[in-house]
MMTF fields as JSON, N, C-alpha, C and O atoms, coordinates in Angstrom:
{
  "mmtfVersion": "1.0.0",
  "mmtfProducer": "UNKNOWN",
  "numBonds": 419,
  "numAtoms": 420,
  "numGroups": 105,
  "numChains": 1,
  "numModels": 1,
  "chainsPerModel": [1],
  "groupsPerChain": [105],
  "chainIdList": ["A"],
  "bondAtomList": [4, 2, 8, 6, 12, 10, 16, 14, 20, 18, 24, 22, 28, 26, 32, 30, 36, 34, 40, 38, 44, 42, 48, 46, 52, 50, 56, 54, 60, 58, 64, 62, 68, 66, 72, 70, 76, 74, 80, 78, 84, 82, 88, 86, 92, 90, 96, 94, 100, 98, 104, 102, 108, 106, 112, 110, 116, 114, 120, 118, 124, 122, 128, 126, 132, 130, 136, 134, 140, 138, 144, 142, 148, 146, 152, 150, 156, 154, 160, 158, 164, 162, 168, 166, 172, 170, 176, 174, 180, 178, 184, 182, 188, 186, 192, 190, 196, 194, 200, 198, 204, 202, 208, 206, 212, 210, 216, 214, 220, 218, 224, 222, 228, 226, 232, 230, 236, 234, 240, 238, 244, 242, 248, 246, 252, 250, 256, 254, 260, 258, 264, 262, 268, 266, 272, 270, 276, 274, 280, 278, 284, 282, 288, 286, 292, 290, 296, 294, 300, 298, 304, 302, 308, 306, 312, 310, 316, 314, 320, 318, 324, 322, 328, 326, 332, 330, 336, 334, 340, 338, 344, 342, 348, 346, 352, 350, 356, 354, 360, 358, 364, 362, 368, 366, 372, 370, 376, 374, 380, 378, 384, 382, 388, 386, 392, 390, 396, 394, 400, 398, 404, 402, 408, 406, 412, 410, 416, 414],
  "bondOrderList": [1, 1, 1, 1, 1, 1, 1, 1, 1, 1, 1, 1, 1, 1, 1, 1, 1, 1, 1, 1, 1, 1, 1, 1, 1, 1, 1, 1, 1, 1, 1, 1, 1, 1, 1, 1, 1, 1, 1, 1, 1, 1, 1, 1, 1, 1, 1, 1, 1, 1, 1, 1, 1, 1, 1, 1, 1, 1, 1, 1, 1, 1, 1, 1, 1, 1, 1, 1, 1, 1, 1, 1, 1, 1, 1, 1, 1, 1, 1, 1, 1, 1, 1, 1, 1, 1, 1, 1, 1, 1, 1, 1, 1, 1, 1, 1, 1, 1, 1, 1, 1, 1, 1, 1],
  "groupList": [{"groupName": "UNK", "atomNameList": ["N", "CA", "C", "O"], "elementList": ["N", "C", "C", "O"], "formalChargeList": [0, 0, 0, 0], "bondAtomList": [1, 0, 2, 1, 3, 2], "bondOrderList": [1, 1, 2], "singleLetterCode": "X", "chemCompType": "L-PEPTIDE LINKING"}],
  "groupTypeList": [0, 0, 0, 0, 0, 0, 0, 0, 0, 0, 0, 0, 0, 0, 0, 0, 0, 0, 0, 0, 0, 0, 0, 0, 0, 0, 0, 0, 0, 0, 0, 0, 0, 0, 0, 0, 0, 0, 0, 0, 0, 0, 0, 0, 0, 0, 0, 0, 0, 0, 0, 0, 0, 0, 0, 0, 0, 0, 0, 0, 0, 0, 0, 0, 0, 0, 0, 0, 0, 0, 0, 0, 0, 0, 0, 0, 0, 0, 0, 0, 0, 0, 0, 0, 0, 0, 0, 0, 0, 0, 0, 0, 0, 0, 0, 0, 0, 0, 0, 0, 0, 0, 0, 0, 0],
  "groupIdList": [1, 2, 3, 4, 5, 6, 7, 8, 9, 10, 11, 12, 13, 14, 15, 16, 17, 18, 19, 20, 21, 22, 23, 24, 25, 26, 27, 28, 29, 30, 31, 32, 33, 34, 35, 36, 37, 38, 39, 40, 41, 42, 43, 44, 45, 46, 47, 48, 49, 50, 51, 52, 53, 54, 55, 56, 57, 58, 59, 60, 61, 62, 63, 64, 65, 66, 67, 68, 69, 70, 71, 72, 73, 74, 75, 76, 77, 78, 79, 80, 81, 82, 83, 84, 85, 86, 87, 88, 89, 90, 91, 92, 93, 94, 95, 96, 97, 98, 99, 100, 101, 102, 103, 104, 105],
  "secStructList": [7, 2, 2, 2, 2, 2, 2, 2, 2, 2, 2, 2, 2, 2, 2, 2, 2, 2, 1, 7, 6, 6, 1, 1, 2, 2, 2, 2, 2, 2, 2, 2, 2, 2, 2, 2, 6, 6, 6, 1, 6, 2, 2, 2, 2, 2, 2, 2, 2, 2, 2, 1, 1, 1, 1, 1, 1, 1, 1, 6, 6, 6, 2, 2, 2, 2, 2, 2, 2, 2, 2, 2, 2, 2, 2, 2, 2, 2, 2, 2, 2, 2, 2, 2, 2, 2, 2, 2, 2, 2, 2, 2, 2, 2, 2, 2, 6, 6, 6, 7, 1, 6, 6, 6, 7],
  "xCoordList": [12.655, 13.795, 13.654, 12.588, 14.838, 14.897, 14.259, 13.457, 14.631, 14.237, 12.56, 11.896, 12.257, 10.802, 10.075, 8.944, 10.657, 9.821, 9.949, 9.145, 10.815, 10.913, 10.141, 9.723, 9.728, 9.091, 7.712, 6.911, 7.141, 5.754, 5.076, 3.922, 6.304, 5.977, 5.532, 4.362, 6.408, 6.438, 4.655, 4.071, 4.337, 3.517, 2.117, 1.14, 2.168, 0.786, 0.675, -0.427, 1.766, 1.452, 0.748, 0.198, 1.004, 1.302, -0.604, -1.367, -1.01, -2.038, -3.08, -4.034, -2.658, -3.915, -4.008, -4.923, -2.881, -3.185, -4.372, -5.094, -4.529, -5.421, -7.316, -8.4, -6.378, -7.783, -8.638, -8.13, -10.123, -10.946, -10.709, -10.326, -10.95, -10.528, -11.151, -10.712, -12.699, -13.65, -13.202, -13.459, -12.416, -11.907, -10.617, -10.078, -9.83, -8.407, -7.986, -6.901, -9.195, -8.959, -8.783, -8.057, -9.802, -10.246, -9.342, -9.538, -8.493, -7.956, -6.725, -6.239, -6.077, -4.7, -4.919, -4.213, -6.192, -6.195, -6.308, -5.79, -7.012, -6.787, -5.302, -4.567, -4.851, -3.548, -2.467, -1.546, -2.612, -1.908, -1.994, -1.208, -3.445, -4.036, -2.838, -1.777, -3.148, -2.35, -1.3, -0.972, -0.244, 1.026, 1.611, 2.749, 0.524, 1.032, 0.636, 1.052, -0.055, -0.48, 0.127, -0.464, 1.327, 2.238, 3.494, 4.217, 3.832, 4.292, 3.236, 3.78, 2.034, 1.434, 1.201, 1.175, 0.849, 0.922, 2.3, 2.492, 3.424, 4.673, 5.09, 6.178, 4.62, 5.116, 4.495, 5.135, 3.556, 2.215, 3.234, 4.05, 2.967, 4.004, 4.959, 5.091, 6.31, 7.479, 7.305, 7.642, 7.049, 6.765, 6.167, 6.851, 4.901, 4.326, 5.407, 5.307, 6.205, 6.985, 8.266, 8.788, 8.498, 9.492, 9.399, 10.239, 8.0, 7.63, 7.306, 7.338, 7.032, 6.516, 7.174, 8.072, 7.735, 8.979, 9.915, 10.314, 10.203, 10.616, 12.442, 12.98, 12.726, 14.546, 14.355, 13.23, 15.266, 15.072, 14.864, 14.003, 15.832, 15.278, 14.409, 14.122, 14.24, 13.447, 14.412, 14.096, 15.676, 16.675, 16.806, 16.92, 16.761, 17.037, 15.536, 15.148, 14.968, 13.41, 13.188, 12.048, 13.725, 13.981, 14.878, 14.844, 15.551, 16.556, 16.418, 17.149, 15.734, 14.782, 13.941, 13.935, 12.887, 11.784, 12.327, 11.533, 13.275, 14.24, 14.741, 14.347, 15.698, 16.136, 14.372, 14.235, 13.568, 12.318, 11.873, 11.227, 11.959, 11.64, 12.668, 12.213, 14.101, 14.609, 14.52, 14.731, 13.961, 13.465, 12.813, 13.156, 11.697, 10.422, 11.073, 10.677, 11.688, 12.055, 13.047, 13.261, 13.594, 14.549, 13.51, 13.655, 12.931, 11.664, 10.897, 10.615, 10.73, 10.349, 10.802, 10.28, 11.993, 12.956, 13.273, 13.33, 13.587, 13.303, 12.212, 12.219, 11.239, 9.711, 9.786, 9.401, 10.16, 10.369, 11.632, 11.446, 12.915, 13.458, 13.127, 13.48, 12.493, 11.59, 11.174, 11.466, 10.185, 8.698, 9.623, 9.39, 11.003, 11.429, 11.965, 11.697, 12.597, 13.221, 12.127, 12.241, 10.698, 9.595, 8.986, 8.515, 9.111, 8.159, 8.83, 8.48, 9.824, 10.962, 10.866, 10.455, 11.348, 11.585, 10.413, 10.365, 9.304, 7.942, 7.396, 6.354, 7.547, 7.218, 7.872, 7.526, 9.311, 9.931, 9.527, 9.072, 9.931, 9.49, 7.197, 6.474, 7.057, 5.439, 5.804, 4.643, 6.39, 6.669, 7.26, 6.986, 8.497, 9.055, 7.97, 7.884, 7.077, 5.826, 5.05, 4.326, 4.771, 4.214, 4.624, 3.885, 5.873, 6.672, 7.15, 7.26, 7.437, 8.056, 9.355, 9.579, 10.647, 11.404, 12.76, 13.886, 12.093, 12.934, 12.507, 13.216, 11.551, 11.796, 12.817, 13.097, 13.484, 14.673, 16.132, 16.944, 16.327, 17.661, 17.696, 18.708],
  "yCoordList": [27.267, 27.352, 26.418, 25.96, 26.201, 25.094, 23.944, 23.525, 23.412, 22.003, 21.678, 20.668, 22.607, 22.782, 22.861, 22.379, 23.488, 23.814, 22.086, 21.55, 21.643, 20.268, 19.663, 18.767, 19.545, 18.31, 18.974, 18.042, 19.949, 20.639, 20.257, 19.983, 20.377, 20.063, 18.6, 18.299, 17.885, 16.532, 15.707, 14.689, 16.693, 16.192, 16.747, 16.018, 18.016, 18.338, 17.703, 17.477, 17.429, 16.797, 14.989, 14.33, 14.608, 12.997, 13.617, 12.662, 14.263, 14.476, 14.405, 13.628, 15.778, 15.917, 14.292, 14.175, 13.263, 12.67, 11.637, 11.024, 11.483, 10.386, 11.205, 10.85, 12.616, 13.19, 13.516, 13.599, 13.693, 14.115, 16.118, 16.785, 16.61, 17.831, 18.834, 19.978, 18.202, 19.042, 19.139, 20.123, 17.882, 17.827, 18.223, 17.608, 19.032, 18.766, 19.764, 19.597, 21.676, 22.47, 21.517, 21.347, 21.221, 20.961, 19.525, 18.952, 18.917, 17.894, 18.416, 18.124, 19.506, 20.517, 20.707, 20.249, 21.594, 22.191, 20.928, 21.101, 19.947, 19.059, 18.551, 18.597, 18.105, 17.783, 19.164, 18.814, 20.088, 21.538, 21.775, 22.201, 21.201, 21.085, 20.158, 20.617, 18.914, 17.684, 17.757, 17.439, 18.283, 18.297, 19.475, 19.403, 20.824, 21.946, 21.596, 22.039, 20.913, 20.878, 20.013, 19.691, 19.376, 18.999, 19.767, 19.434, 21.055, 22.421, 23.157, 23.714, 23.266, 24.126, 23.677, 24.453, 22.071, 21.262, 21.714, 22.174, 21.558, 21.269, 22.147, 21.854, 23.397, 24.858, 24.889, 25.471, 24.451, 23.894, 22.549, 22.752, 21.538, 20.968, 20.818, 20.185, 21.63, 21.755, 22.858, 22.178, 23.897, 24.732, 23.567, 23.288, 22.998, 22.064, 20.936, 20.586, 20.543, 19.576, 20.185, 19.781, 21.272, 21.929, 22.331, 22.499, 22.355, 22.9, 21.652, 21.618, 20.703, 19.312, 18.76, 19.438, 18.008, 17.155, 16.956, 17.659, 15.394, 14.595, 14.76, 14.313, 15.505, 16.72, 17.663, 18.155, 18.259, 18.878, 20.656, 21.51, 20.676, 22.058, 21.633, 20.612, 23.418, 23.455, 22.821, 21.754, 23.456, 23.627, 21.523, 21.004, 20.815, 19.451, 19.254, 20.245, 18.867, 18.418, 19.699, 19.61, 20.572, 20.776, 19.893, 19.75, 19.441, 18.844, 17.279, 16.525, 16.75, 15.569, 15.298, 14.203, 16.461, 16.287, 17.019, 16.931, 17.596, 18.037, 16.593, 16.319, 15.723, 14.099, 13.043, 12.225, 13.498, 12.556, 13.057, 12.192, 14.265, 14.38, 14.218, 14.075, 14.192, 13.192, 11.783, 11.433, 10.881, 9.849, 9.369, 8.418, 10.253, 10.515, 10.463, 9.493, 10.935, 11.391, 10.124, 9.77, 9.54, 8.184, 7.142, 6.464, 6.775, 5.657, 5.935, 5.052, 7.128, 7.426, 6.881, 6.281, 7.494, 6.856, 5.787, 5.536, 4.8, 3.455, 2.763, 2.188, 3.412, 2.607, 3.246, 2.467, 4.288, 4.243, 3.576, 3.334, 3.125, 2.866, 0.449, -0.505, 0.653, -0.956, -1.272, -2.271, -0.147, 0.476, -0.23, -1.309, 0.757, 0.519, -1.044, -1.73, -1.427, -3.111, -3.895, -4.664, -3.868, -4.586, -4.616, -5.527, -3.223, -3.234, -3.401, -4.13, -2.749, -2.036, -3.165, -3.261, -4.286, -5.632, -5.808, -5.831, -5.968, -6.591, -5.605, -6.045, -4.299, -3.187, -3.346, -2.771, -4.135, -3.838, -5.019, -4.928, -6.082, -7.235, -7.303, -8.01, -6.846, -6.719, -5.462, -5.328, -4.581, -3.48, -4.477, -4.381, -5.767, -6.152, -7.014, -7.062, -7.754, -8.657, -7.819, -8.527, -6.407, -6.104, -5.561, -5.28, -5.577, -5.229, -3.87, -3.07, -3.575, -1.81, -2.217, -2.999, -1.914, -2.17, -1.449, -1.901, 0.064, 0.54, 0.251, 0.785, -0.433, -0.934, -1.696, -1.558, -2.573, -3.441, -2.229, -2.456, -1.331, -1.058, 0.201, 0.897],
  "zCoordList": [-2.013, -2.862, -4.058, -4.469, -4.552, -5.889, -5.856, -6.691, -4.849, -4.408, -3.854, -4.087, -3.247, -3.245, -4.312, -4.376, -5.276, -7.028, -7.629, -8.392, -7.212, -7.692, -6.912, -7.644, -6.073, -5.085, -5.312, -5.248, -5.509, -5.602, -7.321, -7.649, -8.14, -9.618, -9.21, -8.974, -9.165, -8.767, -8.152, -8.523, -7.174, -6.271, -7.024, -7.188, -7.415, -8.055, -9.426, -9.927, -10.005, -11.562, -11.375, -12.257, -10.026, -10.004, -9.086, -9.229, -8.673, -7.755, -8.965, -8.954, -10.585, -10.885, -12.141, -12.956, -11.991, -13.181, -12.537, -13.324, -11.169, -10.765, -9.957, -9.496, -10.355, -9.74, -11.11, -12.228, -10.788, -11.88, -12.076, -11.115, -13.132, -13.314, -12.664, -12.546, -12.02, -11.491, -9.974, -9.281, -9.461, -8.339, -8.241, -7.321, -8.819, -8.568, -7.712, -7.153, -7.296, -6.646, -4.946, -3.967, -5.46, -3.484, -3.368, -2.296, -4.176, -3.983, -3.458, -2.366, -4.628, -3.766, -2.586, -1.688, -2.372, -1.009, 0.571, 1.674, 0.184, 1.365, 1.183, 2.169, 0.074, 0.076, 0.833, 1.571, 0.665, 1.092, 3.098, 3.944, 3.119, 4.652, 5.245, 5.668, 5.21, 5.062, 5.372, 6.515, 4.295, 4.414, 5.379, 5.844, 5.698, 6.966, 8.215, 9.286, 8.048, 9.721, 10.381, 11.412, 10.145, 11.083, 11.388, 12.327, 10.407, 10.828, 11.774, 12.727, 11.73, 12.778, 13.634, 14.589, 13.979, 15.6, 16.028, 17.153, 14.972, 15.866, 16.539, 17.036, 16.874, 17.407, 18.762, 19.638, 19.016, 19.919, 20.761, 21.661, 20.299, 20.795, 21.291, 22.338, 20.356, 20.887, 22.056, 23.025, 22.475, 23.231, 24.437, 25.422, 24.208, 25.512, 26.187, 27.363, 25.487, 25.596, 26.531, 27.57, 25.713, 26.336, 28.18, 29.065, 28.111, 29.805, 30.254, 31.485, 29.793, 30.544, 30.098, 30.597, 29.501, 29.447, 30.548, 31.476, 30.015, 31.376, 32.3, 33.313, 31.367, 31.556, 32.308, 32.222, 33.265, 34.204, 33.248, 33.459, 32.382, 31.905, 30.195, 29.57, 29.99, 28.827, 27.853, 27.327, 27.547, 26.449, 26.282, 25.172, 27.38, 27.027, 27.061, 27.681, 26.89, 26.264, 25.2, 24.743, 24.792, 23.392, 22.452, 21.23, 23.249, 21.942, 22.414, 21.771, 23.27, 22.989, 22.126, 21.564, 21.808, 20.724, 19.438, 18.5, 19.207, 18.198, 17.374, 16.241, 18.183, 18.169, 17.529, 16.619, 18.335, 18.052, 16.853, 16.262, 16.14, 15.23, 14.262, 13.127, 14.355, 13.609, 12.851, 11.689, 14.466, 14.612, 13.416, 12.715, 13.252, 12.47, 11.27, 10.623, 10.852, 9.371, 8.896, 7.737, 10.138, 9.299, 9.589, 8.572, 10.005, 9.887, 8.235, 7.425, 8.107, 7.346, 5.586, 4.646, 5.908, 5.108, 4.749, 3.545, 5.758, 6.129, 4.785, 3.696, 5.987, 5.112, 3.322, 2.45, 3.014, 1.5, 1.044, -0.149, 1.421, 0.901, 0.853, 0.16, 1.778, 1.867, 0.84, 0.183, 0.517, -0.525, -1.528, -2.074, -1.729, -2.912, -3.044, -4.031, -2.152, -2.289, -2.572, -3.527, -1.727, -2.171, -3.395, -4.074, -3.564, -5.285, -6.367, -7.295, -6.321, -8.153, -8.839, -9.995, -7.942, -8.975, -9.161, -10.391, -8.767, -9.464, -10.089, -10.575, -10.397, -11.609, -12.259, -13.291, -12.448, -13.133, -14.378, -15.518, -13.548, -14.478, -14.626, -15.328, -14.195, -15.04, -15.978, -16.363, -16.557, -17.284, -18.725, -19.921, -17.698, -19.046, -19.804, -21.031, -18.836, -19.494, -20.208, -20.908, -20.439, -20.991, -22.72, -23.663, -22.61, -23.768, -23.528, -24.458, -22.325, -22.374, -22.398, -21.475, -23.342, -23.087, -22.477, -22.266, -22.251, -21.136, -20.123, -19.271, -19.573, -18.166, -17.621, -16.43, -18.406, -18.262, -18.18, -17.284, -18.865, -19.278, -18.286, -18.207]
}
């Protein structure tokens, strides 16, 4: 949808400015690998989990590893919103040492 066209612009424009031009096919495509194959483990998984998992039925060790993959996504979060408390201020002020002066405003 919308929001995907934004996060894909986003990710291939910021991919090809640090890749070389001769590399940037096969740089998408491992990046493309990368980012699906924790959609194609997770079907594999959730299904295994569901029959072995430690809940007496399937439907609750579905919505155990449903919850754990929640888990996943606010840690996640977490650690970028850290990212951001740790760094912003010291990009910000090396941006102002350099004379950019929208880095400040």
């Amino acid at each position: 949808g919308l929001c995907k066209g934004f996060y894909d612009a986003g990710i291939f424009a910021s991919l090809y400015d640090v890749v070389h031009p001769r590399s940037r096919a096969s740089a998408a495509g491992v990046m493309n690998t990368v980012g699906w194959i924790g959609g194609a483990l997770a079907t594999s998984l959730a299904g295994w989990y569901a029959d072995h998992g430690p809940q007496g039925s399937a439907v609750a060790n579905m919505s155990r590893f449903i919850a754990g993959g929640g888990l996943i996504y606010l840690a996640g979060g977490i650690v970028l919103l850290l990212t951001v408390a740790l760094f912003a201020r010291r990009d910000v002020l090396r941006r102002a040492g350099e004379g950019d002066e929208s880095a400040i405003t």
